[in-house]
HTML snippet that shows the backbone in 3Dmol.js (N, CA, C, O; Angstrom):
<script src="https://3Dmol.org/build/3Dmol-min.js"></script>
<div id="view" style="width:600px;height:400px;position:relative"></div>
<script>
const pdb = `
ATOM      1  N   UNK A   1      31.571  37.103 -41.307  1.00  0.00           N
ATOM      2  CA  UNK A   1      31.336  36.512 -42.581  1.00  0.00           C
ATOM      3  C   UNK A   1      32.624  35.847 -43.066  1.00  0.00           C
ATOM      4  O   UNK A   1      33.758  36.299 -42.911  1.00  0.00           O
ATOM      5  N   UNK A   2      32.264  34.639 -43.712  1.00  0.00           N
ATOM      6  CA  UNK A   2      33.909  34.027 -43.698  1.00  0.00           C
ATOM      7  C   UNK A   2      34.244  34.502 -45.343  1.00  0.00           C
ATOM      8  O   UNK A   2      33.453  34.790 -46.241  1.00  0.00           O
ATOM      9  N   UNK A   3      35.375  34.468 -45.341  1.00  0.00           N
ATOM     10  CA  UNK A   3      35.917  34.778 -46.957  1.00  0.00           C
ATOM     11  C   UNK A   3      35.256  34.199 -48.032  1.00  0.00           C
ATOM     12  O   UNK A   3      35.142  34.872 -49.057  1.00  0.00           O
ATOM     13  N   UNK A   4      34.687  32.795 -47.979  1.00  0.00           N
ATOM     14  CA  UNK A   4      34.374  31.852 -48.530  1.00  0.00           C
ATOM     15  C   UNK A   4      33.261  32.337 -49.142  1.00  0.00           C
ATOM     16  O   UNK A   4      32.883  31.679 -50.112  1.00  0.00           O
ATOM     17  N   UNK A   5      32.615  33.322 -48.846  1.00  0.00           N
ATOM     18  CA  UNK A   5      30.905  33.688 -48.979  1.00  0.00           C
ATOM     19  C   UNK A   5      30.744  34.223 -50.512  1.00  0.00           C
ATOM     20  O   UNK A   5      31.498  34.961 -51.146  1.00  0.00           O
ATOM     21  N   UNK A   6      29.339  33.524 -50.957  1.00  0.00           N
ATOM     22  CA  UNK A   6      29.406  34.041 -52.008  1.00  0.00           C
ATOM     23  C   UNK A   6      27.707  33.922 -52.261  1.00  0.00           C
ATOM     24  O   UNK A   6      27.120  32.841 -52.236  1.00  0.00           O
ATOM     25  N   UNK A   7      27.099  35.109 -52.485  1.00  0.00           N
ATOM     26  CA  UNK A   7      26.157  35.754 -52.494  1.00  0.00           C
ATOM     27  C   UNK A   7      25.165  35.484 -53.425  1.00  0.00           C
ATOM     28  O   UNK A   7      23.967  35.478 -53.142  1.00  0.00           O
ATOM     29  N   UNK A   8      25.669  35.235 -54.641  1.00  0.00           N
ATOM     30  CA  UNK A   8      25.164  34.577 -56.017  1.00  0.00           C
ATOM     31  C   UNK A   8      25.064  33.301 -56.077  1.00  0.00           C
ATOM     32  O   UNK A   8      23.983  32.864 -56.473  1.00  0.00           O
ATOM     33  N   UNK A   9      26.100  32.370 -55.722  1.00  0.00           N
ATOM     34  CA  UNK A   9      26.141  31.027 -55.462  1.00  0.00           C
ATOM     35  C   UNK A   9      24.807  30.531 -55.773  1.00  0.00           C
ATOM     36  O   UNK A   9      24.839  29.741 -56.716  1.00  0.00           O
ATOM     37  N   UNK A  10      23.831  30.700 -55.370  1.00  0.00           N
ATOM     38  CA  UNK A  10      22.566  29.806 -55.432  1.00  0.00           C
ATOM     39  C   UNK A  10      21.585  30.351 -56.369  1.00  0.00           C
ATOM     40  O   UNK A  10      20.531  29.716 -56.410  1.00  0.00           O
ATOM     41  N   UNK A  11      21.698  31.661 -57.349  1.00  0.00           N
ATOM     42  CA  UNK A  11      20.847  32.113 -58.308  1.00  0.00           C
ATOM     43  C   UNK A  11      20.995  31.163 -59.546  1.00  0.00           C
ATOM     44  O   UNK A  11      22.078  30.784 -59.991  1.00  0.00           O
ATOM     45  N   UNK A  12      19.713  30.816 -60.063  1.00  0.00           N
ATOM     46  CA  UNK A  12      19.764  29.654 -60.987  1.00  0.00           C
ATOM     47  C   UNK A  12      20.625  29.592 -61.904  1.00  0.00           C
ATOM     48  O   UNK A  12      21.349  28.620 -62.119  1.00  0.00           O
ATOM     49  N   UNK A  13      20.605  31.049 -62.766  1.00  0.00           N
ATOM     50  CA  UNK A  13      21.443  31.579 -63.962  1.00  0.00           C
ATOM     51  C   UNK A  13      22.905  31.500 -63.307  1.00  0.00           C
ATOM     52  O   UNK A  13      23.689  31.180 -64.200  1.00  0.00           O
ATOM     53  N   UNK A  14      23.491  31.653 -62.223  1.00  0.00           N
ATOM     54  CA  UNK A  14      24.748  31.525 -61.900  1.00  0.00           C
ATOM     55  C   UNK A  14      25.382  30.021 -61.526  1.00  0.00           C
ATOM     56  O   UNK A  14      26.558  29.951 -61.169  1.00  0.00           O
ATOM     57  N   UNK A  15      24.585  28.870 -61.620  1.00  0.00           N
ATOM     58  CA  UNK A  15      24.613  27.780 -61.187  1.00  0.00           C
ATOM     59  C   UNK A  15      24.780  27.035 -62.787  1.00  0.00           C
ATOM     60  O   UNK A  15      25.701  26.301 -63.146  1.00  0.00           O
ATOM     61  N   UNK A  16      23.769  27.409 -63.471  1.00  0.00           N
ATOM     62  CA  UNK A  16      23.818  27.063 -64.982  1.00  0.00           C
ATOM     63  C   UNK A  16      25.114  27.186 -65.747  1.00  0.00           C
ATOM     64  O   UNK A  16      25.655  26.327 -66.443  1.00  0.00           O
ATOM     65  N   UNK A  17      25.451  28.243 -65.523  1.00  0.00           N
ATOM     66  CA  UNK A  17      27.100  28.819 -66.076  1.00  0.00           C
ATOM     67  C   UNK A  17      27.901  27.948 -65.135  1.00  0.00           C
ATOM     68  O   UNK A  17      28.417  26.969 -65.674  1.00  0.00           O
ATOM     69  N   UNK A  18      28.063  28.067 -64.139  1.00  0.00           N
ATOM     70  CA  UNK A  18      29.525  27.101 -63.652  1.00  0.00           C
ATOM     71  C   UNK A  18      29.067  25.915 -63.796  1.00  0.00           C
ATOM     72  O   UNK A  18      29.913  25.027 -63.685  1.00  0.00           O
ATOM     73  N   UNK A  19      27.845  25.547 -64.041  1.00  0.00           N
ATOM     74  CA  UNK A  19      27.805  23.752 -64.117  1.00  0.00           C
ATOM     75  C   UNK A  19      27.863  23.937 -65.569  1.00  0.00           C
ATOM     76  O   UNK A  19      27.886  22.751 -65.898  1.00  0.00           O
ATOM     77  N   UNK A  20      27.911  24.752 -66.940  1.00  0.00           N
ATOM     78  CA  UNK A  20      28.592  24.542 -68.194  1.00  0.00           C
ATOM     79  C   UNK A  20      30.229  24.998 -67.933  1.00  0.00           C
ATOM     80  O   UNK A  20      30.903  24.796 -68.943  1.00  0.00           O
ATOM     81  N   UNK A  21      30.889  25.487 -66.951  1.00  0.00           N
ATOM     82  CA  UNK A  21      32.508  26.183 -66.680  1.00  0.00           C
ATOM     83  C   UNK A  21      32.641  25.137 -66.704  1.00  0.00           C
ATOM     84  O   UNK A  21      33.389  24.868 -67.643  1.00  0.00           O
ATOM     85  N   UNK A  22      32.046  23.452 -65.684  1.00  0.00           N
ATOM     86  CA  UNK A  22      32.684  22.541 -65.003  1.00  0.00           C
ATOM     87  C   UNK A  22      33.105  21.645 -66.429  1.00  0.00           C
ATOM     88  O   UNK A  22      34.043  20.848 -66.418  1.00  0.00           O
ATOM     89  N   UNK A  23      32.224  21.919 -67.704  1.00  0.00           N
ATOM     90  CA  UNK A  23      32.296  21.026 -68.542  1.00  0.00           C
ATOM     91  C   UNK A  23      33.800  21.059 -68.990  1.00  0.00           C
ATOM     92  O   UNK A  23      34.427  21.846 -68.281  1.00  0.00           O
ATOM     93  N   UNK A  24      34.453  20.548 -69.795  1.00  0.00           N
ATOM     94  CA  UNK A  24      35.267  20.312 -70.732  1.00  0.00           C
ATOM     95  C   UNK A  24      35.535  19.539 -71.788  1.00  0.00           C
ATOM     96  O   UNK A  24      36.678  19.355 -72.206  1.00  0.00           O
ATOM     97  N   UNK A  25      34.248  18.918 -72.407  1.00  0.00           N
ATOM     98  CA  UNK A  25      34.228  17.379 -73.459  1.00  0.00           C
ATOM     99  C   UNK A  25      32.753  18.070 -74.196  1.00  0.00           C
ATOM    100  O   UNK A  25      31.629  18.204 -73.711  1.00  0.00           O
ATOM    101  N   UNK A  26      33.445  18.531 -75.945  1.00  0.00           N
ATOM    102  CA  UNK A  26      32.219  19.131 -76.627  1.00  0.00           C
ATOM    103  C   UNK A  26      31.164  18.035 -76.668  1.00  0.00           C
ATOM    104  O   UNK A  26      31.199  16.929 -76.128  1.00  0.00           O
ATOM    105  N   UNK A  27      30.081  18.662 -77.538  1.00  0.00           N
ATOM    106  CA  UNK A  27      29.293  17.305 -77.364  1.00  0.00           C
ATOM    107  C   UNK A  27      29.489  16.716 -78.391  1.00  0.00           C
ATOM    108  O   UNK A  27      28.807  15.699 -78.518  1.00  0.00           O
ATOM    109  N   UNK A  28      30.545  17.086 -79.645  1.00  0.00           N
ATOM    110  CA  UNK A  28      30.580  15.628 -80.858  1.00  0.00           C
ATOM    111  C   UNK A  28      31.272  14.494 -79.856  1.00  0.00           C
ATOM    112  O   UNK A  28      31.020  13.290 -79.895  1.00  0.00           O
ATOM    113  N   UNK A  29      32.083  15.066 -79.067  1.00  0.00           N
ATOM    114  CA  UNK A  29      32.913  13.997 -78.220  1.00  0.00           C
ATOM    115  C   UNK A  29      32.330  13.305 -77.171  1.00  0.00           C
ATOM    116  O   UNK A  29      32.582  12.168 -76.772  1.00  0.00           O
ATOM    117  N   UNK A  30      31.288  14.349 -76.648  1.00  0.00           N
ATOM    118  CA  UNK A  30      30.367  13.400 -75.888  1.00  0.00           C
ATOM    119  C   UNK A  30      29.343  12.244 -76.428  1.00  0.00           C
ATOM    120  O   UNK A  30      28.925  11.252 -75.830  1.00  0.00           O
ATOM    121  N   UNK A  31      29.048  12.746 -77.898  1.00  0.00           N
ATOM    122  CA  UNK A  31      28.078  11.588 -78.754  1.00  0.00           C
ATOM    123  C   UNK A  31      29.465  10.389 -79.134  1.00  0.00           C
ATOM    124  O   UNK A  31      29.522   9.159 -79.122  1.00  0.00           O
ATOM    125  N   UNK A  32      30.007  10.983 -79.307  1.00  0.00           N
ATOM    126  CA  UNK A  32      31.165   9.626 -79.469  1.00  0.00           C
ATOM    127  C   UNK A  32      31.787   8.720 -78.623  1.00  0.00           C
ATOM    128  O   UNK A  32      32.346   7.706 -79.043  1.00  0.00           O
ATOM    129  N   UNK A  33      31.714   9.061 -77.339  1.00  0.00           N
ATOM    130  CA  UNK A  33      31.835   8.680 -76.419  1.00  0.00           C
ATOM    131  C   UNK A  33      30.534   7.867 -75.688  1.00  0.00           C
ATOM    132  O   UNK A  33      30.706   7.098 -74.742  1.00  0.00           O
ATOM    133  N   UNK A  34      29.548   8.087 -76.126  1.00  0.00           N
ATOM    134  CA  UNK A  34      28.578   7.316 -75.698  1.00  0.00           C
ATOM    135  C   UNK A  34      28.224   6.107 -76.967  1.00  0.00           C
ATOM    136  O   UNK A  34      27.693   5.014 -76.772  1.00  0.00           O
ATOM    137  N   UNK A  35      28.588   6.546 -78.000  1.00  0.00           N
ATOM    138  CA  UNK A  35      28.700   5.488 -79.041  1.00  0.00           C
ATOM    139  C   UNK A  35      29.974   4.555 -78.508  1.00  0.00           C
ATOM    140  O   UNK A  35      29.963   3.325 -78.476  1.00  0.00           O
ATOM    141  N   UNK A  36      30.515   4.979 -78.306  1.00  0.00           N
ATOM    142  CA  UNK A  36      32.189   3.963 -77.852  1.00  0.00           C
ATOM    143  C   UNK A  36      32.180   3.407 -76.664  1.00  0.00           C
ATOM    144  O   UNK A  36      33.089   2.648 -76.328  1.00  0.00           O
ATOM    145  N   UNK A  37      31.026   3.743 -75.757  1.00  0.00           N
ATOM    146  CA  UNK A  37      30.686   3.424 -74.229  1.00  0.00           C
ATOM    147  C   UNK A  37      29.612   1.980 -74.924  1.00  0.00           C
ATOM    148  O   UNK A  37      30.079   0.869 -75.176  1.00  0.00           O
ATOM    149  N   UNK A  38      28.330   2.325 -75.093  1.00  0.00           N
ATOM    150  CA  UNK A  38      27.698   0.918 -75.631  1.00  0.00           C
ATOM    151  C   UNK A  38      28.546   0.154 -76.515  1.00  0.00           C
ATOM    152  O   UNK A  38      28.782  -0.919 -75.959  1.00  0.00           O
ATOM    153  N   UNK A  39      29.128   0.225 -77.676  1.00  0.00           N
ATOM    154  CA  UNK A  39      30.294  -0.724 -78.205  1.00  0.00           C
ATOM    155  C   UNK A  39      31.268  -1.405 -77.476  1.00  0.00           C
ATOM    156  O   UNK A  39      31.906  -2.338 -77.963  1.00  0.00           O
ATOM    157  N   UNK A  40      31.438  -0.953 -76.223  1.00  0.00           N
ATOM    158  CA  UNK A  40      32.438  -1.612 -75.270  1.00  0.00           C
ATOM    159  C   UNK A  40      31.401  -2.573 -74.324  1.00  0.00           C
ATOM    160  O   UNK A  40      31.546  -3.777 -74.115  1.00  0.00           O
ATOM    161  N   UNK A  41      30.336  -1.719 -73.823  1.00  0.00           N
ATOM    162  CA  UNK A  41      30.003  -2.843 -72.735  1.00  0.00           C
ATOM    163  C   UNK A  41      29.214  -4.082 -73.665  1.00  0.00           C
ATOM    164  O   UNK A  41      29.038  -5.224 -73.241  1.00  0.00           O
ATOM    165  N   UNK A  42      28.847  -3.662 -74.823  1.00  0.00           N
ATOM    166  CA  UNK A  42      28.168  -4.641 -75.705  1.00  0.00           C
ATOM    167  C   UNK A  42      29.367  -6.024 -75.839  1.00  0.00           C
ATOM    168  O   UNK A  42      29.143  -7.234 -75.865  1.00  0.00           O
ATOM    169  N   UNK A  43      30.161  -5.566 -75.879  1.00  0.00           N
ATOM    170  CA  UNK A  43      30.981  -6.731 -76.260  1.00  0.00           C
ATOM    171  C   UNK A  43      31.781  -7.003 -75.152  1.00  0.00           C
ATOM    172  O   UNK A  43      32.352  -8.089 -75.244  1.00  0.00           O
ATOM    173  N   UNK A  44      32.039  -6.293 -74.007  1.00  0.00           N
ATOM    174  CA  UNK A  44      32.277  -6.945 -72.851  1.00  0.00           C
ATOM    175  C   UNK A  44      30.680  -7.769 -72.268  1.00  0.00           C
ATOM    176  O   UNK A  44      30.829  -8.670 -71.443  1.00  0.00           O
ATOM    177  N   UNK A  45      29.771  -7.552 -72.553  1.00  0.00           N
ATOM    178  CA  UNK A  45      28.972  -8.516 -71.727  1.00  0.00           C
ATOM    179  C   UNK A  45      28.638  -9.590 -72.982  1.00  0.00           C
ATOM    180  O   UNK A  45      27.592 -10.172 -72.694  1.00  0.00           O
ATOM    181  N   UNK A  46      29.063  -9.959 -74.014  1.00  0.00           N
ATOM    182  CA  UNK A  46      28.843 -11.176 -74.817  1.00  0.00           C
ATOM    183  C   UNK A  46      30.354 -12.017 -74.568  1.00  0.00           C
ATOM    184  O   UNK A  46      30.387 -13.226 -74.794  1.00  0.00           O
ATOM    185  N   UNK A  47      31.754 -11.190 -74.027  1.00  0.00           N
ATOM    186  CA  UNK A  47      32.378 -12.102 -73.623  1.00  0.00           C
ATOM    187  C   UNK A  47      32.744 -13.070 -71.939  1.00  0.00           C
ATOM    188  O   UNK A  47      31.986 -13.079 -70.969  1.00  0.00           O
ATOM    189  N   UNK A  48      33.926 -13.699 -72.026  1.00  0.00           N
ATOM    190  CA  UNK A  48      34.179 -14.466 -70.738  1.00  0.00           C
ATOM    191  C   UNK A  48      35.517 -13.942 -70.355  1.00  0.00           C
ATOM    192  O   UNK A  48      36.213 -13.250 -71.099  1.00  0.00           O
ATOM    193  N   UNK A  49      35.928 -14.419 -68.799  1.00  0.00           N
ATOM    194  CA  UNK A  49      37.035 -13.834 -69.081  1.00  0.00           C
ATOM    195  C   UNK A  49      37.538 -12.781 -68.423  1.00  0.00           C
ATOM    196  O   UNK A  49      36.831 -11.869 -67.995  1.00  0.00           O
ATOM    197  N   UNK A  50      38.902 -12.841 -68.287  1.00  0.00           N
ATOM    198  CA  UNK A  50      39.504 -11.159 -68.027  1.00  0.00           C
ATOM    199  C   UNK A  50      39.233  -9.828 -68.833  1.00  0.00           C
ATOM    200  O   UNK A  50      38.950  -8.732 -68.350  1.00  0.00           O
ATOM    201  N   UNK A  51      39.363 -10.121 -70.008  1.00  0.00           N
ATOM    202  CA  UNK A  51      39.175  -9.447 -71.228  1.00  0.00           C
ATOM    203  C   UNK A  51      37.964  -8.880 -71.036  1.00  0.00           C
ATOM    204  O   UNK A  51      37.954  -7.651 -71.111  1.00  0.00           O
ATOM    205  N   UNK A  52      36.435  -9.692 -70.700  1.00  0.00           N
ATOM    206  CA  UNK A  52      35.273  -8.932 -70.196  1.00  0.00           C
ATOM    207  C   UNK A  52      35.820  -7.756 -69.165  1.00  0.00           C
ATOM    208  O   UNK A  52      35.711  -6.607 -69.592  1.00  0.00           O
ATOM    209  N   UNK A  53      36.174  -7.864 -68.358  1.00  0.00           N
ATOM    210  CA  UNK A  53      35.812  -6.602 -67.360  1.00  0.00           C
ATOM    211  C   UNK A  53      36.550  -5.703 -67.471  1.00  0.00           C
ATOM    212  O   UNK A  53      36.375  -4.728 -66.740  1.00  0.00           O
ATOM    213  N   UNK A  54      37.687  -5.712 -68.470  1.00  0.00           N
ATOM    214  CA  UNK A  54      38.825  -4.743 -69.260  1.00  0.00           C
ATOM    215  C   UNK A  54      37.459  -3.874 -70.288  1.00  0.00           C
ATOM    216  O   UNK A  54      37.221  -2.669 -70.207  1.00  0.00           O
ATOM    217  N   UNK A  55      36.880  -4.654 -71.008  1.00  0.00           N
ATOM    218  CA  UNK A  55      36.165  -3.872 -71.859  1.00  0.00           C
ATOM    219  C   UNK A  55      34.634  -3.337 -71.231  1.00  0.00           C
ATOM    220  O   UNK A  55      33.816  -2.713 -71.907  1.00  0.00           O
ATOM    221  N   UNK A  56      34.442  -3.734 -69.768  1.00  0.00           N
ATOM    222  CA  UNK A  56      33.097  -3.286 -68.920  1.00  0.00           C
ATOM    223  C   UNK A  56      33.539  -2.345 -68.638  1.00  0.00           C
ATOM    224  O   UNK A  56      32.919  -1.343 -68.995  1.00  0.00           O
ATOM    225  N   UNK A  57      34.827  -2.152 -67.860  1.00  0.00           N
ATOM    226  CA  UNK A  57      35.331  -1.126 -67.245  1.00  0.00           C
ATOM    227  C   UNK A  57      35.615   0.579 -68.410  1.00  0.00           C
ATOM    228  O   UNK A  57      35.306   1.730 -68.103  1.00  0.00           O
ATOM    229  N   UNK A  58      36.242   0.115 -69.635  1.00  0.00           N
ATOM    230  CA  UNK A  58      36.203   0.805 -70.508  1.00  0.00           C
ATOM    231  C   UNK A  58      34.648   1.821 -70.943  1.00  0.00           C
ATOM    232  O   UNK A  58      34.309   2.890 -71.452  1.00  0.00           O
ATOM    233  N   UNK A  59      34.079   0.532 -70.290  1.00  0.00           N
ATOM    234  CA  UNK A  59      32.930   1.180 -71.191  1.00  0.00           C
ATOM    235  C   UNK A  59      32.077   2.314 -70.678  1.00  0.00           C
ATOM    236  O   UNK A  59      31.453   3.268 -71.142  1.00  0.00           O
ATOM    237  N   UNK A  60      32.381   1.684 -69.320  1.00  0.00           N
ATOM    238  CA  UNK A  60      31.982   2.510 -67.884  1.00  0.00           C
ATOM    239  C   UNK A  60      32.694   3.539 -67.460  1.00  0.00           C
ATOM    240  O   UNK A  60      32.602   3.839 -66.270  1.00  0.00           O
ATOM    241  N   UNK A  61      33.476   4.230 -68.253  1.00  0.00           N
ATOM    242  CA  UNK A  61      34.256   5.348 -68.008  1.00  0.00           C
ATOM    243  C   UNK A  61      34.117   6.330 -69.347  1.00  0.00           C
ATOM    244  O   UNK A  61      34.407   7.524 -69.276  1.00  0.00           O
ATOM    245  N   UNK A  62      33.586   5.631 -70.719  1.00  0.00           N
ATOM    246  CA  UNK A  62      33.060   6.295 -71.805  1.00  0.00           C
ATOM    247  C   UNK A  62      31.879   6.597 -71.376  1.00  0.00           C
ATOM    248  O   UNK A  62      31.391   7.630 -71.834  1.00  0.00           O
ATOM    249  N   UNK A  63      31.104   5.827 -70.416  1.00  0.00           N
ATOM    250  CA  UNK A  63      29.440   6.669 -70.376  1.00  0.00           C
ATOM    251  C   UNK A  63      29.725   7.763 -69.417  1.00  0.00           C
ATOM    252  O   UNK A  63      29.043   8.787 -69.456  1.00  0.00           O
ATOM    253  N   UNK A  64      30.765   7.607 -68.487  1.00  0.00           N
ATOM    254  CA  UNK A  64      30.602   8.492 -67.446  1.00  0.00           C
ATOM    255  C   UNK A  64      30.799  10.136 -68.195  1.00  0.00           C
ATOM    256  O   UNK A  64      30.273  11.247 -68.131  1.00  0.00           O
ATOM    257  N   UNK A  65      32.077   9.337 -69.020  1.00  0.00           N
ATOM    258  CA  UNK A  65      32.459  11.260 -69.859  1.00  0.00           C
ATOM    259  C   UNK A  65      31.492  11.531 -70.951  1.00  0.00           C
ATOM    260  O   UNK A  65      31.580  12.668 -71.414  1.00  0.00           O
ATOM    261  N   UNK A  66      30.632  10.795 -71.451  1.00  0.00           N
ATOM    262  CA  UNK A  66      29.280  11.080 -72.271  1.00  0.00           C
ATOM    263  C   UNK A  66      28.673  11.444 -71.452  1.00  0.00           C
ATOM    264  O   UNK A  66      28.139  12.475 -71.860  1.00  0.00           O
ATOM    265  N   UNK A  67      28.251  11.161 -70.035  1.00  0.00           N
ATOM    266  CA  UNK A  67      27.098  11.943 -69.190  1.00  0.00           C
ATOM    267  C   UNK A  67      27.150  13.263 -68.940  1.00  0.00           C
ATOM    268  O   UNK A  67      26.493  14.262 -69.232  1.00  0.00           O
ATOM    269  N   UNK A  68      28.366  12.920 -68.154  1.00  0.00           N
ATOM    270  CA  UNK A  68      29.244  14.480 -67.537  1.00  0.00           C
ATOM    271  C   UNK A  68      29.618  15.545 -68.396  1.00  0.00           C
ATOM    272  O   UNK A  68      29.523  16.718 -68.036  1.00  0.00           O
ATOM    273  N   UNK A  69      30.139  15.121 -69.779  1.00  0.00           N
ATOM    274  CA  UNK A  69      30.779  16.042 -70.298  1.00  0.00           C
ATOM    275  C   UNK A  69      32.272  16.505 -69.503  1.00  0.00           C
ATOM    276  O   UNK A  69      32.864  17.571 -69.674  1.00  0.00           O
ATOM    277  N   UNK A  70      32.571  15.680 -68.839  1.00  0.00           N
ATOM    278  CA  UNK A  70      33.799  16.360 -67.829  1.00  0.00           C
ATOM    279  C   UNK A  70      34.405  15.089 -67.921  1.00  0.00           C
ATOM    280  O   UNK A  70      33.769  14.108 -67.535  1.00  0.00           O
ATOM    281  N   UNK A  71      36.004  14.919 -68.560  1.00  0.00           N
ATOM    282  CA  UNK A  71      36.893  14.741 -68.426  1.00  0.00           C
ATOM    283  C   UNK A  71      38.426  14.625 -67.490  1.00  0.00           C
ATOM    284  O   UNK A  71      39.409  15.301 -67.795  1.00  0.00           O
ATOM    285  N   UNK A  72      38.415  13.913 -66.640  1.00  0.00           N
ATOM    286  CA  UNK A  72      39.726  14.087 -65.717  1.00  0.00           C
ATOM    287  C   UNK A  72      41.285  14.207 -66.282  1.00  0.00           C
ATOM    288  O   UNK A  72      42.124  14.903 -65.712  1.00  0.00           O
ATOM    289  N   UNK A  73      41.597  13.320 -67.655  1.00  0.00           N
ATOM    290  CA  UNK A  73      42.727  13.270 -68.277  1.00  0.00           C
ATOM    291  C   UNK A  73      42.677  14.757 -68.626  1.00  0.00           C
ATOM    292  O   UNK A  73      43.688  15.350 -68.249  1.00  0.00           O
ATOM    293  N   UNK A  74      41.617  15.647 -69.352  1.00  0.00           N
ATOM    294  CA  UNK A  74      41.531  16.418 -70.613  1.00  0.00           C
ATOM    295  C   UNK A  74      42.532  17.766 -69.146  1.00  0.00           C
ATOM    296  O   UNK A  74      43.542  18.466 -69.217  1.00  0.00           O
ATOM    297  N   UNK A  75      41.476  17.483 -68.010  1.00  0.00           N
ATOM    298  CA  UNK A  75      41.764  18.336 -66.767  1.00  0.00           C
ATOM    299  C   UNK A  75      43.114  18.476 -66.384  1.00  0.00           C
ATOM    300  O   UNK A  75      43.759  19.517 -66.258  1.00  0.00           O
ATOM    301  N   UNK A  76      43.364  17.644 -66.262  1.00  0.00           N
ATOM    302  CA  UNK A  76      44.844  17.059 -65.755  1.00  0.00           C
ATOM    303  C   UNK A  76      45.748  17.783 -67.030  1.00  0.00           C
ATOM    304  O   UNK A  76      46.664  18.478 -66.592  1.00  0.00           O
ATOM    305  N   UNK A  77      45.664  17.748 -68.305  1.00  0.00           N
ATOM    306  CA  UNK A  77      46.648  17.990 -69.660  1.00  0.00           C
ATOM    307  C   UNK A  77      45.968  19.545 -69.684  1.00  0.00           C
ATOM    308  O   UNK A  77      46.609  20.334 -70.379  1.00  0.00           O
ATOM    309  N   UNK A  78      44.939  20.014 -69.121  1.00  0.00           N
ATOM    310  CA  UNK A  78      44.810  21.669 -68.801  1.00  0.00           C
ATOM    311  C   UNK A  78      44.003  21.851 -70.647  1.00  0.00           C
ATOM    312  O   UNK A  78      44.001  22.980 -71.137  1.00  0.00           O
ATOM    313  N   UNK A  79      43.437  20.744 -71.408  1.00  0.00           N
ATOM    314  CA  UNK A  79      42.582  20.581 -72.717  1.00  0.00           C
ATOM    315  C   UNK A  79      41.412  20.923 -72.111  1.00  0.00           C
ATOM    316  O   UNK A  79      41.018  20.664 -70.974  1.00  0.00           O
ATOM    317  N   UNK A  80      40.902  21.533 -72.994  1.00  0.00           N
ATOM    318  CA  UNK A  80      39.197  22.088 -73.202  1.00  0.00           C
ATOM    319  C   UNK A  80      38.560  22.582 -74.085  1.00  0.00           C
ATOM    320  O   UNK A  80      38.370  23.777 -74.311  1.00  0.00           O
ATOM    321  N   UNK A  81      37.981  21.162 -74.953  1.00  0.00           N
ATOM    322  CA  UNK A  81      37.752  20.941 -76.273  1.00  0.00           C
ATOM    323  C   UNK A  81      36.512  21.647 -76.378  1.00  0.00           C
ATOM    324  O   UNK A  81      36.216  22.060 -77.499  1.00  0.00           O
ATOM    325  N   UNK A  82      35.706  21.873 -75.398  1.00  0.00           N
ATOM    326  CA  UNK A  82      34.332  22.909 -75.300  1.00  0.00           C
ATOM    327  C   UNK A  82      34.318  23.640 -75.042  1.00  0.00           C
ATOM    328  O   UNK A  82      33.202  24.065 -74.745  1.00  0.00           O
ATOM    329  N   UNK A  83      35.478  24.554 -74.875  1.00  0.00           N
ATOM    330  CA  UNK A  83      35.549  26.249 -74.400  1.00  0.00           C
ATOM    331  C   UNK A  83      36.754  26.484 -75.315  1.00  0.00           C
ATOM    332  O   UNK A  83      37.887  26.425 -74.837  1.00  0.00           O
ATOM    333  N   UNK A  84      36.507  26.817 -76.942  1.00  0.00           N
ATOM    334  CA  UNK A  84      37.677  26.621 -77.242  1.00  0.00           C
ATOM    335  C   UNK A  84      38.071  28.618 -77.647  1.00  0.00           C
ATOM    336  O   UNK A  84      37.083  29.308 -77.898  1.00  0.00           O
ATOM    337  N   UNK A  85      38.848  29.000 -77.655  1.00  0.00           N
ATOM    338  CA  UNK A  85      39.406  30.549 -78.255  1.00  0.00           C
ATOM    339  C   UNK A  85      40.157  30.228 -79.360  1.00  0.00           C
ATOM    340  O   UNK A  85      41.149  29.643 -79.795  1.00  0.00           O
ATOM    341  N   UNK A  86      38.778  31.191 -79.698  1.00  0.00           N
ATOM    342  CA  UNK A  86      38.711  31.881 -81.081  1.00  0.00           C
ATOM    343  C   UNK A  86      39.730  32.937 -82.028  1.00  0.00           C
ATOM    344  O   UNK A  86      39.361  33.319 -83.139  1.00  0.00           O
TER     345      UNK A  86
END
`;
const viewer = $3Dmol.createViewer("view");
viewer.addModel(pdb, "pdb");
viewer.setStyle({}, {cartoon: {color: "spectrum"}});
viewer.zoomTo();
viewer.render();
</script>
């Protein structure tokens, strides 16, 4: 059996919890972030330009952390605005 093994791994209730562990972005920040994700690509796709795909790209990285709830910067700075102690 290799070290790696883990027995629970696949029980629903134990899958539920580490896919909320994986989170780190509450959800006011996730509703804000999806508000700030359409405000960006809205106005990157009415413009021309470099400036368009500066604000597509923006926008496309606010929906991703509105979907996910998971943050790479927040990860990286060791922040975790959804698991906070009390």
């Amino acid at each position: 059996m290799a070290l790696t093994y883990q027995p629970f791994a696949e029980v629903p209730a134990v899958k539920k919890l580490s896919h909320e562990l994986h989170r780190n972005v509450s959800d006011g920040e996730r509703l804000g972030s999806g508000l700030a994700a359409m405000r960006f690509l809205t106005a990157g796709v009415a413009r021309r330009g470099v400036f368009r795909w500066s604000l597509l790209l923006a926008g496309g990285v606010c929906l991703l952390r509105s979907l996910t709830g998971r943050c790479p910067i927040y990860q990286e700075l060791g922040i975790d605005s959804r698991h906070r102690a009390e």
